[in-house]
Structures are given as structure tokens and as C-alpha cells.
N, C-alpha and C positions, 0 to 999 in steps of 0.2 A: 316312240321318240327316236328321232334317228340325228346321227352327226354327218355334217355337210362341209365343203371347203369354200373357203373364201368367196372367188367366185359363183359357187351355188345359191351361198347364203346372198349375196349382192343383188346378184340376178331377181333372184325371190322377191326382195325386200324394192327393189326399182321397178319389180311387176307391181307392186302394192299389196303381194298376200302374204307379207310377210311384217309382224307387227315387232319390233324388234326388241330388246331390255335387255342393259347393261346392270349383272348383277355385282360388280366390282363395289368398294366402298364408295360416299362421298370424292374423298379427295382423290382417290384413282381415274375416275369419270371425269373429273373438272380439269384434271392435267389434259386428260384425249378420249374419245371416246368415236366410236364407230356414226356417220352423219346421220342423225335421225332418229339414233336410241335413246330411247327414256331411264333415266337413272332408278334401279329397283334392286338397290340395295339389300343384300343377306346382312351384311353387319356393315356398322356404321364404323367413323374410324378408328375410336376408340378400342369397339367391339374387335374388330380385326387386327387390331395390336394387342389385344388380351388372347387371342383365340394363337396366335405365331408366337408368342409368349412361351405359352403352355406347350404347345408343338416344341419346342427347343429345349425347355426344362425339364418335363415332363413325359414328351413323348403323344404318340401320333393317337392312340386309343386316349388320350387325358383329353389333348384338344377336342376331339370328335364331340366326345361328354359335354365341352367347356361350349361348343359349337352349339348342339343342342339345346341345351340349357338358356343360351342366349334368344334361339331362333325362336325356340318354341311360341310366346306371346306374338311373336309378329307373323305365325300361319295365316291367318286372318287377313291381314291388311299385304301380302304379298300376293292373294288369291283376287283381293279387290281392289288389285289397284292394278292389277292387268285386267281385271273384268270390265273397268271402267273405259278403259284406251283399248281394246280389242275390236274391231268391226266383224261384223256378219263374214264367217265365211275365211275370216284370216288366221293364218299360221302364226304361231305363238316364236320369235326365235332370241334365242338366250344364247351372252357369251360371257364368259368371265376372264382372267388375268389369262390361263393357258386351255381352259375349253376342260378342266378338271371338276374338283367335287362342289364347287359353288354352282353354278352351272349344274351341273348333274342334280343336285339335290334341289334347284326349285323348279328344276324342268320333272321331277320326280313328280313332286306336288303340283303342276299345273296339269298336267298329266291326268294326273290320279282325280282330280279336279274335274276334268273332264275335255282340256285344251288341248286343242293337236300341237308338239312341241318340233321345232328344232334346232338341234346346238350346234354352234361353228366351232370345227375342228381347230384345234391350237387355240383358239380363242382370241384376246385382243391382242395377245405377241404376235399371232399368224396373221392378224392383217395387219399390222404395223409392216411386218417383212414383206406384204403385197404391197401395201401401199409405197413401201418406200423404192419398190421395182418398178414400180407406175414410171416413174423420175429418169429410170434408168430406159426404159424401152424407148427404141426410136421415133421420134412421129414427124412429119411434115409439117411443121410450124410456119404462119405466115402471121408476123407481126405489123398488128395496123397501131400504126403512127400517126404523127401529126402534132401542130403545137395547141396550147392549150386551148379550149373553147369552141376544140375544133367537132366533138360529138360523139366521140370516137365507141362512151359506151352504148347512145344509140345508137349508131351502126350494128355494133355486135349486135344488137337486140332483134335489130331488122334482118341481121344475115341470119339468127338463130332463125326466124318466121318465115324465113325464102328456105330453111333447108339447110344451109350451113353448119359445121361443127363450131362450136365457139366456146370458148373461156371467159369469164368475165373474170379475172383475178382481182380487179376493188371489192366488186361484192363479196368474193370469198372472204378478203381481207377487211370489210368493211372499213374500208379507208381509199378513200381519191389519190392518196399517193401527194400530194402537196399539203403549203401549211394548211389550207383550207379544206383538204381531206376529211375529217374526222366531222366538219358540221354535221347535226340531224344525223347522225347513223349508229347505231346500236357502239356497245365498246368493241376491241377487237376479241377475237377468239385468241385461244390459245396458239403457242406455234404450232403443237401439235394438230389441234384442232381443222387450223390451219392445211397442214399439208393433209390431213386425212380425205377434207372435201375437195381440194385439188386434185388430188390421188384418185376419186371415185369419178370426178370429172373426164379425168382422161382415161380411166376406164371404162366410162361409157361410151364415148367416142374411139373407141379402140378399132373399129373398124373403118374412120373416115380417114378419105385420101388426104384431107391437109383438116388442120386446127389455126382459127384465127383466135388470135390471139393479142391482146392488148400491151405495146411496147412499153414497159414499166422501169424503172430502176429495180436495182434487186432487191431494195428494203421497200415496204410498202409500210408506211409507220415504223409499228414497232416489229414488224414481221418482215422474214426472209424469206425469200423466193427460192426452196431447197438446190442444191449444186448442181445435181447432174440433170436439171430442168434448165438448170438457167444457163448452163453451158450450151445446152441444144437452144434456146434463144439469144445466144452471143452469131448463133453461127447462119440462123435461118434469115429468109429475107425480109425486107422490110417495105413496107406499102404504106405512104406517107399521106394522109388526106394533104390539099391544099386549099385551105378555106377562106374565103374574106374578110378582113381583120373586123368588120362590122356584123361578121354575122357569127364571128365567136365573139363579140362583146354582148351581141343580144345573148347568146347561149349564158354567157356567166352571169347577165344582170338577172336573168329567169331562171335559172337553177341555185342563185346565191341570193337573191335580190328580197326575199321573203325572212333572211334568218335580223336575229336585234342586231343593232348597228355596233352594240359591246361584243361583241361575239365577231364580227367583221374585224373590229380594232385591232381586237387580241391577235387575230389571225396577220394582219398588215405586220402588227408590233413583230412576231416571230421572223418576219423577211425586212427587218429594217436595213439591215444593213447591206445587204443585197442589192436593198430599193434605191437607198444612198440619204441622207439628210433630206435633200432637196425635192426630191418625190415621194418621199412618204410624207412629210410635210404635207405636200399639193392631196396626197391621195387621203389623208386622215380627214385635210379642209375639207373634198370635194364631201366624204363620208358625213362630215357634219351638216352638211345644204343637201345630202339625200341626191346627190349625185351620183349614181350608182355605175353611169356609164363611164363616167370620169376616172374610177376609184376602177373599175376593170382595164382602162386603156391601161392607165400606169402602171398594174399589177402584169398585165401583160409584156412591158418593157422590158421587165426583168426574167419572166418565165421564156416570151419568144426566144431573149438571147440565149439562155444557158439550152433551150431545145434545141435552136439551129445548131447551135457549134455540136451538140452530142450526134445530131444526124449527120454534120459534115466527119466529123472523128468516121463514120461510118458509113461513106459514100457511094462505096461500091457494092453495099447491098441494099440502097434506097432506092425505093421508085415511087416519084410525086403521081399524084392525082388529082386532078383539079374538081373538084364540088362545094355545089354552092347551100347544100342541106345534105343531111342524115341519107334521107330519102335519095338523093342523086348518088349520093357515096355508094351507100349497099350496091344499088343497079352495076355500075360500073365495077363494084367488086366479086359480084357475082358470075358476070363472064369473064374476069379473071382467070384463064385458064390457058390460052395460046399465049405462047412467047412473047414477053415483055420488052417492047424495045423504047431505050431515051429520047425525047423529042423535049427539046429544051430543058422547062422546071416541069413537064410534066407527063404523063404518060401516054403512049397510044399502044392498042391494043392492036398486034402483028394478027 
């Protein structure tokens, strides 16, 4: 059994031979846990308030006892419930609150078991303190823009497939960032949760010359976009698609156009007054006759504006580009690389 640092343990577990188990309680796991570990709890919460109890009243040989005592019944179902999630071939790795005796003692028994073990040094505080340096280190940011409907997360998905570094920050956040964000998608993570898979994101790209990245506001729902990330995105440049206002209405009617029309409502209702009396009126009618192209123009009126005016507030670090799909955008952002010079509202490549 050996202990590993943050990075080693990352490294291992992004190679995929590394099968990872957070032995922290319930409730400790569900506030934040490392992307991709399995909850495989020593004591549950209860247990783990009785065991710190004992430790304070009692002393350090009561707890151990009181630990035991508790553990003992669940040897069994902690040997097979990693036996179950283990593939051929994979490293066992285990971390708990500081990389201390929880941690130690089921890496003892997996061990003993017959599992090759490894535990991350400091444990889940040591990568909290990574992750939260992720935010701090410098990167090359190049934030792709544009107003709504414009595709922006298929681009990323296109630049990931050419090669490109990219972030998708809705997915992490499982939220589009508007009232209509949250359709169809899983609830949000934690904030924790949150900046941890962001955190490992930009750790894996720790070696690319720039990271695209999607121009967000700083709350995404109900989540924050951590400070010293979103400072480095106040300051980076900004690469605007420029789409046709017909080919992001086919985008919204095909990516929205499938959810119940109650579920549309509620989303309009939330931007009423945004929309104004007069056009959410027209956009609720168009939504009752299954107009769906209608119920986007007008939803659009209200998003275009408040996007343009935030790209003008920010002028001097935009640069338009004109595309007529996903597929034309990537191309054009991919040789993205020779100095950027303004020709009109849109870009040509010096």
C-alpha cells in the first residue's frame, strides 16, 4: 500500500487504473467529493458522530474500540462492494477527510483482501487545496461568445474533436445559464462539486497553449463561477460567433422544441417582465397554436438585447465572426492563431 500526491493520484485515476472510493461519511461525500469516486463509507453519519464523541469524552484508545465495534459487521460488504466496481487490472485508491486512519484501515483490509491499494496523501483537504490553486494558476483563456442560439456549446464540442482545449462550464454546472437552462438536465451539483470538476478540467489541460471557453455570467443557476477564474475570464479575450437570427431560431426550436409546452410556460413566466406585457402575451399565444418559431423570435428580443449591450460594455476585447453553423465556426476558430485584426462587425484573419 503506498501514499501518493494529488497529482499522482489524478494522473492514475484519468489513466483509468485507478478505481477510486471515498471513505468519508454520507454527508461528507454529498457536500464534495473527488470526480468520479464512489461513496464507501467506514461509518455512516450517525456512526461518525458517535465515534468523535467518544474521541473528545473519552479519549483516543475509547474511540478506536467504539470504531471497531461499529466496523466490524460491515467487513464484508466494504470487501464487496469494491469487489463489485473494480475492473481487471485496476488500482484500488482510497481517501478520506486528511489521508489519516479511515483511509488507512480500509486500505488495510482491501489490502489484506487481496487488492493493490493507494491512498492520497492529505486526503480530501489536500485536494481541495489543489483544486482551489487550479483557479489561481495562469491559463490563456479565449472566451467564445455570441448571442443566444448561436451553438456555442456545439462549437466547443467540435474544437474538443479538432484538438482544441475546451471547458464546457454548463455541463459542469448542469445548467444553460438562462431561465431555460435547467430543461432536461440532471439537478445541479454541489458548489463544491462544482469547482472540483472544473478544477480537474483545467488540470488536464494544464499543458495547452489556450483554453476555450464559454463566455458565462458568473452565476450559472444556482452556482458560482470561483473568483480567481473569473477574474482571469473578466480580462481574456472574447471571440463572438455571428449567427443568423434564422439559424439560431432553428437551434432553439430543435434543442427546446421537444420539452411539454407547461414546462416552456413556466420558463417564459420567469422572464415576464423582461419580455414586457405585450410580448409574452404574443410568445404564451404563439406557445398555445405550437408555434415554436414564434415563441423563440420573441424570447430572443429580450436575450439579443441584454447580450449585445454586455458585449458592447466590453468592446475592446471582442472579436465578431461571422458563421453560418457550428461546423463553419470551429473551422474558422481553429486557425485562430495569427493576429486578429477588425474589419467591420467581423473578423479577418491577418
Amino acid at each position: 500500500m503506498v501514499t501518493v500526491s494529488v497529482d499522482e493520484f489524478l494522473s492514475e485515476s484519468n489513466g483509468g487504473t485507478l478505481c477510486t472510493f471515498d471513505v468519508r461519511s454520507p454527508a461528507e461525500y454529498a457536500r464534495g467529493s473527488i470526480p468520479n469516486a464512489s461513496s464507501l463509507p467506514l461509518f455512516d453519519d450517525a456512526e461518525r458522530e458517535i465515534v468523535g464523541i467518544t474521541y473528545h469524552t473519552e479519549g483516543r484508545t475509547a474511540a478506536l474500540k467504539r470504531g471497531l465495534e461499529l466496523v466490524g459487521p460491515k467487513l464484508r460488504w466494504l470487501v464487496e462492494h469494491v469487489e463489485a466496481r473494480v475492473l481487471p487490472g485496476q488500482t484500488v485508491g482510497l481517501y478520506c477527510w486528511r489521508g489519516g486512519m479511515r483511509s488507512a484501515a480500509v486500505g488495510w483490509l482491501l489490502q489484506f483482501y487481496g487488492f493493490d491499494v493507494v491512498l492520497l496523501r492529505g486526503g480530501y483537504k489536500a485536494f481541495r487545496r489543489f483544486a482551489l490553486a487550479q483557479f489561481e494558476a495562469r491559463r490563456t483563456l479565449y472566451l467564445l461568445s455570441g448571442c443566444t442560439g448561436a451553438g456555442k456549446t456545439a462549437v466547443l464540442s467540435l474544437l474538443a474533436a479538432r484538438g482544441e482545449a475546451t471547458i464546457d462550464l454548463e455541463a459542469l454546472a448542469c445548467h444553460r445559464g438562462s431561465a431555460f437552462g435547467a430543461l432536461g438536465l440532471s439537478p445541479q451539483p454541489t458548489q463544491q462539486n462544482f469547482e472540483n470538476a472544473l478544477a480537474v478540467e483545467l488540470w488536464r489541460n494544464r499543458a495547452a497553449e489556450r483554453i476555450w471557453i464559454e463566455d458565462e455570467s458568473r452565476r450559472i443557476g444556482t452556482l458560482t463561477i470561483p473568483e480567481a477564474l473569473w477574474q482571469q475570464m473578466l480580462a481574456a479575450p472574447i471571440i463572438a460567433l455571428d449567427v443568423p437570427l434564422d439559424r439560431r431560431i432553428e437551434h432553439l426550436v430543435q434543442e427546446y422544441g421537444s420539452f411539454p409546452p407547461c414546462e416552456l410556460a413556466q420558463c417564459l413566466a420567469a422572464i415576464r417582465e423582461r419580455l414586457g406585457a405585450e410580448r409574452y402575451a404574443r410568445a404564451l399565444d404563439a406557445l398555445e397554436r405550437g408555434d415554436l418559431y414564434s415563441v423563440a423570435q420573441l424570447a430572443l428580443e429580450h436575450y439579443d438585447k441584454a447580450y449585445r449591450h454586455s458585449l458592447r460594455k466590453r468592446a475592446e476585447r471582442v472579436r465578431w465572426i461571422e458563421a453560418e453553423s457550428p461546423e463553419d465556426a470551429a473551422s474558422k476558430l481553429c486557425i485562430l492563431k495569427s493576429p486578429v485584426v477588425r474589419s467591420h462587425n467581423a473578423v479577418r484573419l491577418a
